[in-house]
C-alpha positions as CSV (number, residue, x, y, z in Angstrom):
1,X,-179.7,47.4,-59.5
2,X,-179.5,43.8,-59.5
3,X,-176.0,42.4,-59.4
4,X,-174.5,45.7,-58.4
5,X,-174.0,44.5,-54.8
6,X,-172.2,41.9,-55.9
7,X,-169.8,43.1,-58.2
8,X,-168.9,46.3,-55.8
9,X,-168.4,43.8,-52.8
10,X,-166.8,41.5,-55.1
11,X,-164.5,44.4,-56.5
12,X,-163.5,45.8,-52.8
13,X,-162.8,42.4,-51.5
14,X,-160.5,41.0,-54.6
15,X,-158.1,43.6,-53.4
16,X,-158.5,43.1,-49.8
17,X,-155.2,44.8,-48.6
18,X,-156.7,48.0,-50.8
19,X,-159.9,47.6,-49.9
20,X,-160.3,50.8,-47.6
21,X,-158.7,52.6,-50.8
22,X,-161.0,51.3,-53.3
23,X,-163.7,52.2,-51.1
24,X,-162.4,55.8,-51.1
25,X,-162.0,55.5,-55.1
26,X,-165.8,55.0,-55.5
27,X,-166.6,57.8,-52.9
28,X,-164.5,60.4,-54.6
29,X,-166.1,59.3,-58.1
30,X,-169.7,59.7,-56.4
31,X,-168.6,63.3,-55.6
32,X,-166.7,64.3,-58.6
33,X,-168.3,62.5,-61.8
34,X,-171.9,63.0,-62.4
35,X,-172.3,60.0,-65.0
36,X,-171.5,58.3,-61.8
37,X,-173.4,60.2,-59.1
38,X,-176.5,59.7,-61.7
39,X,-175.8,56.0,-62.4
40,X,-176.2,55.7,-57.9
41,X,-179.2,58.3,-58.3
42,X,-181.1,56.0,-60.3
43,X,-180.2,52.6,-58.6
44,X,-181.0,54.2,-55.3
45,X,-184.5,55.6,-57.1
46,X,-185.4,51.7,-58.2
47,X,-184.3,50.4,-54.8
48,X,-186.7,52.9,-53.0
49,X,-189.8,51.5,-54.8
50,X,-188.7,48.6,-54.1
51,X,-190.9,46.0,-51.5
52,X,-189.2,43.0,-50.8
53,X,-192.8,42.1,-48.6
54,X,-194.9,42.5,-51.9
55,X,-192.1,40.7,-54.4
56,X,-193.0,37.7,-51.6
57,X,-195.7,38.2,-52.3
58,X,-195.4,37.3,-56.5
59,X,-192.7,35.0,-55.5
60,X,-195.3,32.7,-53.6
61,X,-197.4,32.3,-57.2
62,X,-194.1,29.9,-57.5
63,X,-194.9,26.5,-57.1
64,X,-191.9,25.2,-56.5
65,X,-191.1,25.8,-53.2
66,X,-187.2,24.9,-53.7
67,X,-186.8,27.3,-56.4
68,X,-189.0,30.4,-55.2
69,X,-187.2,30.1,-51.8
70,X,-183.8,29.9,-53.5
71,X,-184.3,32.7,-56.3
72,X,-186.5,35.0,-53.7
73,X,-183.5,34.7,-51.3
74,X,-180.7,35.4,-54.2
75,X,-182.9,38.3,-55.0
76,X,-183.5,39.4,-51.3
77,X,-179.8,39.1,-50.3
78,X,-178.5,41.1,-53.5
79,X,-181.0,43.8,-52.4
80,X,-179.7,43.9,-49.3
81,X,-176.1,44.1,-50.1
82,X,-176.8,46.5,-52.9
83,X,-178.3,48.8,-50.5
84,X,-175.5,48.7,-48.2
85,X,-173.0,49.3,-51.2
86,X,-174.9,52.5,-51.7
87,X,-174.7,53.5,-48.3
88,X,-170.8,52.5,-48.1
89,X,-170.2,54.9,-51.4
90,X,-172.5,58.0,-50.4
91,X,-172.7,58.3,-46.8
92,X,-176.5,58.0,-46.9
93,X,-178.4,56.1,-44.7
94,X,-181.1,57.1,-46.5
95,X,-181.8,55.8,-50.2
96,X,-183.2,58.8,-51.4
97,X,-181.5,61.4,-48.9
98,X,-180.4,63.8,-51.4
99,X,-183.5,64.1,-53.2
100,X,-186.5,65.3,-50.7
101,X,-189.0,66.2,-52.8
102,X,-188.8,62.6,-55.0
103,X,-188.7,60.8,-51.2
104,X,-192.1,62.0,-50.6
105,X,-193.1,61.3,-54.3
106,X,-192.3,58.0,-54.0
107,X,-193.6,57.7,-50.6
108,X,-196.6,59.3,-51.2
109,X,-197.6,56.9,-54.1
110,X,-196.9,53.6,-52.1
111,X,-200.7,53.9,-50.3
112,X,-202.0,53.2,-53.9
113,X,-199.6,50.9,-55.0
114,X,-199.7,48.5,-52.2
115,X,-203.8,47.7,-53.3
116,X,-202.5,47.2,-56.9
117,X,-199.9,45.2,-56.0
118,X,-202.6,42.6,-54.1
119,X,-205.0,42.7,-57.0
120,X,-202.5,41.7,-59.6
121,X,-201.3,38.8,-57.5
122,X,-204.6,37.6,-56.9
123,X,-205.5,37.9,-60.9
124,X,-202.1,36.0,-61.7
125,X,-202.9,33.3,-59.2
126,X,-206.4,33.0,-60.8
127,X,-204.7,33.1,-64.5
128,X,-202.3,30.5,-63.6
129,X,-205.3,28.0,-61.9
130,X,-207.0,28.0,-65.3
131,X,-209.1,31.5,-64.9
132,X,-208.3,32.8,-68.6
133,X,-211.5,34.8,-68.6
134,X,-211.6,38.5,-70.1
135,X,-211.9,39.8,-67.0
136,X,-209.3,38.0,-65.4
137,X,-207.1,39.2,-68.3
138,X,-207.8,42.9,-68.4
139,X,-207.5,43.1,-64.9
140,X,-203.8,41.9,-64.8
141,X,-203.3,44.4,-68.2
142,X,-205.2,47.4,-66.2
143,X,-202.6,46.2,-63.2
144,X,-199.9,46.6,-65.1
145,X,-200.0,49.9,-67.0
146,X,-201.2,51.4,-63.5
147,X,-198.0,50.0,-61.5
148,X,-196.1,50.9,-64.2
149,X,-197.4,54.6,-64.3
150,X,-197.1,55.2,-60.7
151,X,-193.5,53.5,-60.6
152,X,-192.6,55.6,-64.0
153,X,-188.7,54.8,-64.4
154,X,-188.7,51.2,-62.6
155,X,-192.2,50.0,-64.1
């Protein structure tokens, strides 16, 4: 999803006098062409696993404050605008709103997530302080194939 905000916002507002009809374009391509519809589908699927709280969370393992704050915010404000592109091209408030039964999927997985996301930090700030024990290392390996399987497509 990343740089899709961008582009579309960039795209609509290069041709500000048609920007209300280039807006149109990109709705009547989410209704008539799949390849497109499914292209949204799938950004909007990544987007709604997303958790801009726990990617703080990884971005604070950055030691540099100057850059984590500058990259984390590049990252957060393309979220944000990538987000609001969808919801300007399908009417949809909600991310997953034409997909119900993957809404609860992915909602019902995020109470098990959440734990692994904390662990891995935690075993990546210890790797990074000079912990390079097995343990340490398994246990950022484990953390990984389990977010990985739960998140499926966006792993």
């Amino acid at each position: 999803w990343y740089g899709t905000g961008t582009a579309v916002t960039d795209w609509i507002a290069d041709g500000a006098e048609e920007a209300q009809q280039r807006v149109q374009v990109l709705r009547d391509l989410y209704r008539r062409w799949p390849f497109f519809r499914t292209v949204l589908s799938n950004m909007a699927q990544v987007l709604a696993k997303s958790d801009l709280g726990l990617a703080a969370r990884y971005a604070d393992l950055v030691a540099d404050a100057d850059v984590r704050d500058r990259v984390f915010g590049m990252i957060a404000a393309e979220h944000a605008r990538t987000i609001g592109i969808h919801k300007l091209i399908t009417g949809n408030e909600d991310l997953l709103a034409d997909n119900p039964a993957l809404a609860r999927s992915v909602f019902n997985r995020f109470p098990y997530l959440e734990p692994l996301n904390h662990l891995q930090v935690e075993l990546l700030r210890r790797y990074r302080a000079g912990d390079d024990s097995e343990l340490v290392q398994r246990g950022i390996l484990l953390t990984m194939s389990g977010l990985a399987s739960a998140l499926r497509n966006s792993g």
